[in-house]
N, C-alpha and C positions, 0 to 999 in steps of 0.2 A: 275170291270176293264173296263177302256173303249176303245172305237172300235182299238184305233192307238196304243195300247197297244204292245210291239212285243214278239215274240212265246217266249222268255224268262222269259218275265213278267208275260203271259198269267199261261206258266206252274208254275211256282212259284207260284203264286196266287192260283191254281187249287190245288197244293197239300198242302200250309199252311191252304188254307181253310177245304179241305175234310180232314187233319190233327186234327184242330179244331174241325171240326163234329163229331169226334170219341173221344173227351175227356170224361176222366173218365175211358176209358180201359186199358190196360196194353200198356207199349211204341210200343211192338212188335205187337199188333193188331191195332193199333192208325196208321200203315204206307200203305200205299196205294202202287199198284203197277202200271205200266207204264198205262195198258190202263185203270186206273181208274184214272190218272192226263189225259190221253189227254180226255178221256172223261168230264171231268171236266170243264178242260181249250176249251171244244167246237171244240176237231178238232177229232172226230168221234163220229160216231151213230153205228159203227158197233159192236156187239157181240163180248162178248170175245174173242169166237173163230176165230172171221173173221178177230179182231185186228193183229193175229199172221204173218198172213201173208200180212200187208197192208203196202205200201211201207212208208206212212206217218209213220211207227211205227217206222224205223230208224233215222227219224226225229224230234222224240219227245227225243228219247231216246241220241241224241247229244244233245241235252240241257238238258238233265237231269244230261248228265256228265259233261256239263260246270259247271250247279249249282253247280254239287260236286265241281269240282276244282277252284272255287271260294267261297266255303266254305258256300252255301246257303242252300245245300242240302246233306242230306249223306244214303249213302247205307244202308238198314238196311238188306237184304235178296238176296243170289244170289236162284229163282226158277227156275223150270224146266221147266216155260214157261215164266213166268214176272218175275223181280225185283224189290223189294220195296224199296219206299224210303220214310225217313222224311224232314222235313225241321229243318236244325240246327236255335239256338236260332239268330242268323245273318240274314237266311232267313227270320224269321218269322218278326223282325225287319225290313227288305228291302223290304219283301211283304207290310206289316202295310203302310209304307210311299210311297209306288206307289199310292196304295190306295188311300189316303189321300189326295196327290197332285200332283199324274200323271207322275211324276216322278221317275228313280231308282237312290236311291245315289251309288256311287259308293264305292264298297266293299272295301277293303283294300286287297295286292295284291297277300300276302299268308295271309290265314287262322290261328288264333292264336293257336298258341299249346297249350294244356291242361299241367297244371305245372308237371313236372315229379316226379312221388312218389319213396324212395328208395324200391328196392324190400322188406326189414323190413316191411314197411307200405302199399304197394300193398294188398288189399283184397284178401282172397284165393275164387276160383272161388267154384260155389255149387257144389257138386254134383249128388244134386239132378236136377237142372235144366239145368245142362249138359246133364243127362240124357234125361230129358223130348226134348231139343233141337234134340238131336240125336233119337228118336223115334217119333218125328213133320218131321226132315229131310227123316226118312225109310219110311213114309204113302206117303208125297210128291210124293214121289220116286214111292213107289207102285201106286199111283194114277193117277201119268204122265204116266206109263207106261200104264195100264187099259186105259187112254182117258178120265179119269176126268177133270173137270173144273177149277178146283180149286187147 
């Protein structure tokens, strides 16, 4: 990315790449959370923990929601300290082409909807990996609570 790049491009580019860096994992380990994109994107050196309270972290974290609601980027995890997110296949497209020639095209104005399935055809969810989601969410929990890092 280069220097006149702006905080939008920068974070896009910080989380399609550290995105990419994690291929081959499952989508849910594959997503980075806030101060692993501003870390990325070069607007801190601070520790996880120092990210929590750095007033820059509000600031990343407004364009992490523009990405979403321009359909570049999507929530994948609300945590109990950071939020993860990935970059939708849009993004990974609009990072590619800054990239390339330094410029961003401009996205389209809402985000396309996924075609709707009739409930008949909707997958029935696991549940097994309901489960395993809701025992990832109780460690979380216990772990925020303890002063864990992670």
């Amino acid at each position: 990315m280069e220097a006149g790049a702006t905080t939008e491009q920068r974070v896009l580019a910080a989380l399609v790449e550290g995105y990419g860096a994690r291929a081959g994992l499952k989508e849910r380990l594959r997503s980075l959370n806030e101060w692993e994109i501003a870390r990325r994107a070069g607007y801190t050196e601070l520790s996880y923990a120092e990210y929590l309270e750095d007033p820059l972290r509000e600031q990343v974290a407004t364009v992490l929601s523009a990405l979403q609601s321009r359909g570049l980027a999507s929530l994948q995890e609300r945590g109990p300290k950071y939020d993860t997110f990935a970059p939708t296949e849009l993004g990974i497209l609009t990072a590619d082409r800054v990239t390339a020639d330094g410029n961003a095209p401009t996205p389209p104005a809402e985000p396309q909807a996924a075609p709707q399935q009739s409930p008949s055809e909707a997958p029935e969810p696991d549940p097994v990996l309901e489960r395993l989601d809701e025992i990832i969410r109780l460690l979380r929990s216990i772990d925020g609570r303890l002063g864990g890092t992670a």
